[in-house]
N, C-alpha and C positions, 0 to 999 in steps of 0.2 A: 699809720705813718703817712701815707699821700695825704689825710686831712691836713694833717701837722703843715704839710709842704704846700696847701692849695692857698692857706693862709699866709706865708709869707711872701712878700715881693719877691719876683724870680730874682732881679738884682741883687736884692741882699741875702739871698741864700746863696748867690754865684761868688760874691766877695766872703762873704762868709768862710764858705768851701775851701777858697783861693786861699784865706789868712790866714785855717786853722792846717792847710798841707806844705805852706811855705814855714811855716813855724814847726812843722813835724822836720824836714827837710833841713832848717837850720838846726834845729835842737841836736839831729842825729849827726849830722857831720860835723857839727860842733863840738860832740863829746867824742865821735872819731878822732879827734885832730890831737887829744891827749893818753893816745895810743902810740906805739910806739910804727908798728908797722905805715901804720896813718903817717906820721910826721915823716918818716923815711922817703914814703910815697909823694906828698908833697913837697918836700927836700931836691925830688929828681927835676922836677919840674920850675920850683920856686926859685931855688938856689940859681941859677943862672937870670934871672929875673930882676933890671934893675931895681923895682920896686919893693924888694925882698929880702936881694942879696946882702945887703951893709946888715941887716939883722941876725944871720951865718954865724960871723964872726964874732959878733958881742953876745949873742946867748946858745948858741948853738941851734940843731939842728930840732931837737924834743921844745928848749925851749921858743926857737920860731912860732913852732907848731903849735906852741900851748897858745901866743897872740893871737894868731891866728882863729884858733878854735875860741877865744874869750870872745874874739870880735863878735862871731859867727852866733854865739850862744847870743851875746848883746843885741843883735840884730833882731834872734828870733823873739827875743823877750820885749823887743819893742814893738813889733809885727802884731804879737801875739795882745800888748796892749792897747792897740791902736783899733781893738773890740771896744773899749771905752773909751780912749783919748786919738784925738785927732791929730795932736801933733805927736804923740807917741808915733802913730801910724803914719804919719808922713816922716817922721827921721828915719824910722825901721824899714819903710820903703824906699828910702832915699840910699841908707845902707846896703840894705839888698841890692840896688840896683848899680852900685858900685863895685859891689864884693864879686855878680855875674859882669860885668863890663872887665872888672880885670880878669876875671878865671878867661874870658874871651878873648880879651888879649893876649893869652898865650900861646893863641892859635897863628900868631903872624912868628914865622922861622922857624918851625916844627914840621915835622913830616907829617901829615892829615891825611894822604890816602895809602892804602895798604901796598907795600912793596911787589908788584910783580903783575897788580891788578890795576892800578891808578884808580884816576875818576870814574865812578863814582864809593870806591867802596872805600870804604872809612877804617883807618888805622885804631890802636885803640886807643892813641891821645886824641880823635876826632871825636872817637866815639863818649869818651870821658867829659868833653867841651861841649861837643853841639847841642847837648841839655841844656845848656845854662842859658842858650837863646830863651827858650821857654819860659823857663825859671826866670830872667830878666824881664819878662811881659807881664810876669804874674806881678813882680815887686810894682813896677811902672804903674799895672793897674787899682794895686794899694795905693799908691801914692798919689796920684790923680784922685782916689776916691776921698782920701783922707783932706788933698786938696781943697775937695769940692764941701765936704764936711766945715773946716773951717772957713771959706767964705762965706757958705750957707748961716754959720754960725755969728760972724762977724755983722751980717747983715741982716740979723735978728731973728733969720728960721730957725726952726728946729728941722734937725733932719733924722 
């Protein structure tokens, strides 16, 4: 196995890592979201969300959820393509880096530290969001890569 790994560029075995656990990450909370307790859980949160809420009312609460989770699946499947295409890998990153920009937005008018204890310790809609920081660096750095893929490409390298 370390042979396997002495040959490849640390780089692309780092993006590598990075595309196939952001794709693991989508795929699963993607199919999450067409659960019932799933949608309920994202319901508490989403539903008061201008971003969101006009969707409530026209398909309900399962059906939100089911959007919701399509995007999430779509996201990963471009993620996951963007192994061979580059501009796959820059919409699915671009996605990604949306879909954690808003889950972080929900942190502005929420209670984030735990009632009795404040700062520093983290309520568990803190703890639910301050993932997606992470997760938001991992898309960013797909999508710079895939970036740099197609310039590279445009201006006659291979990369």
């Amino acid at each position: 196995m370390l042979k396997v790994l002495d040959r490849l560029p640390p780089a692309a075995f780092a993006i590598g890592a990075l595309r196939w656990s952001l794709v693991f990450v989508f795929a699963f909370f993607g199919v999450a979201k067409f659960a019932t307790y799933e949608a309920e859980g994202v319901a508490d949160i989403a539903m008061h969300y201008p971003l969101f809420a006009w969707m409530y009312p026209l398909v309900g609460v399962q059906g939100t959820s089911n959007v919701i989770g399509t995007i999430e699946l779509a996201t990963g499947a471009l993620i996951a393509s963007g192994a061979w295409s580059h501009r796959a890998g820059l919409l699915g990153g671009l996605m990604g880096m949306a879909t954690f920009l808003v889950t972080l937005s929900f942190s502005f008018g929420v209670p984030l530290w735990q009632e009795g204890y404040g700062f520093p310790f983290m309520a568990s809609t803190a703890q639910f969001l301050f993932k997606d920081a992470a997760l938001l660096a991992g898309c960013l750095a797909l999508t710079l890569h895939a970036g740099k893929g197609l310039r590279q490409r445009a201006a006659g390298f291979t990369a």
